[in-house]
VOTI-581789 format. One record per residue (C-alpha): residue number from 0; residue in one letter; x, y, z. Coordinates in Angstrom, 2 decimals, padded with zeros to 5 digits, m for minus. Example, Ala and Ser with C-alpha at 12.3 -4.5 7.8 and 13.67 -1.06 7.14 Angstrom:
2
[0; A; [012.30; m004.50; 007.80]] [1; S; [013.67; m001.06; 007.14]] 
// end
This chain:
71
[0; X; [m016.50; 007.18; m002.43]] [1; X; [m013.26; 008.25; m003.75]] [2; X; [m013.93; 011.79; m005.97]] [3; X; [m011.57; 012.33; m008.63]] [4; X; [m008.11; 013.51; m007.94]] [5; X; [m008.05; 011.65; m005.11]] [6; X; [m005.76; 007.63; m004.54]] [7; X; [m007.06; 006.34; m001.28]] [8; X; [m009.48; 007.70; 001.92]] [9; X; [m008.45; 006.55; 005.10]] [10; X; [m011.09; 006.42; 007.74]] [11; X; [m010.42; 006.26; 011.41]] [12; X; [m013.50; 005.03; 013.81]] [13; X; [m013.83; 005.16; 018.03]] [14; X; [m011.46; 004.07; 019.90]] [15; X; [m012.64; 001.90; 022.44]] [16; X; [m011.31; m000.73; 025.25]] [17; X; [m011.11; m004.45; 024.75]] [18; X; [m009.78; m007.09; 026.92]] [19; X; [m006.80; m009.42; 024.89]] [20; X; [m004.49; m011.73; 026.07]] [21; X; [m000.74; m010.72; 026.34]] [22; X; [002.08; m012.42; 025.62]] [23; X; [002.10; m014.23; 028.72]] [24; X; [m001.79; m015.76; 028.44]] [25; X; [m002.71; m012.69; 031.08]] [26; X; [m005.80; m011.11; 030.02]] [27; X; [m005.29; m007.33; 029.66]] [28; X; [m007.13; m004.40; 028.86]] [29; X; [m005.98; m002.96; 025.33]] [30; X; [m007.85; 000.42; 023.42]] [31; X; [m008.83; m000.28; 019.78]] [32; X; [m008.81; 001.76; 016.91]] [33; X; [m010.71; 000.54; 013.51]] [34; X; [m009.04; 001.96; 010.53]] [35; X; [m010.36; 001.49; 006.72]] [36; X; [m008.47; 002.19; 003.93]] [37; X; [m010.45; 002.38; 000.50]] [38; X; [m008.01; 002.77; m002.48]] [39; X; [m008.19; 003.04; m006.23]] [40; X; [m007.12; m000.05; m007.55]] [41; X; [m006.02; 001.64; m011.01]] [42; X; [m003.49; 003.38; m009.21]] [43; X; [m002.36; 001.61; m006.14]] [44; X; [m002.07; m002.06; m005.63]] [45; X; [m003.19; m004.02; m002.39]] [46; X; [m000.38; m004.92; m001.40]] [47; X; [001.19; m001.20; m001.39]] [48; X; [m002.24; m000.86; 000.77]] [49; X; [m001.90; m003.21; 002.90]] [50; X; [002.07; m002.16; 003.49]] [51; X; [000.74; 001.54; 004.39]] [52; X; [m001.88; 000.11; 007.25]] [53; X; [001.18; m002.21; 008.55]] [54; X; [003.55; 000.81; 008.44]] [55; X; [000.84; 003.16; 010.14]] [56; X; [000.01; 000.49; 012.66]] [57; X; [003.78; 000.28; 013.73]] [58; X; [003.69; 004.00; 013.75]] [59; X; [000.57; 004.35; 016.00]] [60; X; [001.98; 001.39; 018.28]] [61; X; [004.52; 002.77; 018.87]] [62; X; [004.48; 006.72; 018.27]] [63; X; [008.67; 007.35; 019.49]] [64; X; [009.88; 006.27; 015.73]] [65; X; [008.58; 009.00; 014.16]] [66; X; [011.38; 011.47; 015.80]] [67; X; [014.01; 008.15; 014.98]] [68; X; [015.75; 008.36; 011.85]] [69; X; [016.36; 005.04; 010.25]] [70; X; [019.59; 003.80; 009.14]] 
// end
């Protein structure tokens, strides 16, 4: 539940291992971590949601670009 005051929770579960296929069609072992993101619609819109969870994906993916500056 969102209180007032408050635009969005984000809620991070267990990460856990899973196998996936790679690129290659090579099964892999990969660790998994479920994210929510509950929003008030009055002030955000999905698709500025769903553009934060692709940004912090990226981010978590790939932790290095948070010391790059981009140009």
């Amino acid at each position: 539940i969102i209180n007032p005051g408050e635009a969005a929770i984000l809620g991070l579960g267990r990460i856990f291992d899973r196998a996936v296929l790679d690129g290659n069609g090579k099964i892999r072992n990969a660790k998994i971590l479920p994210v929510s993101l509950t929003f008030d619609h009055q002030i955000l819109d999905g698709a500025q949601a769903a553009d934060f969870l692709k940004t912090l994906k990226g981010l978590l993916e790939e932790p290095e670009h948070l010391f790059v500056e981009k140009t």
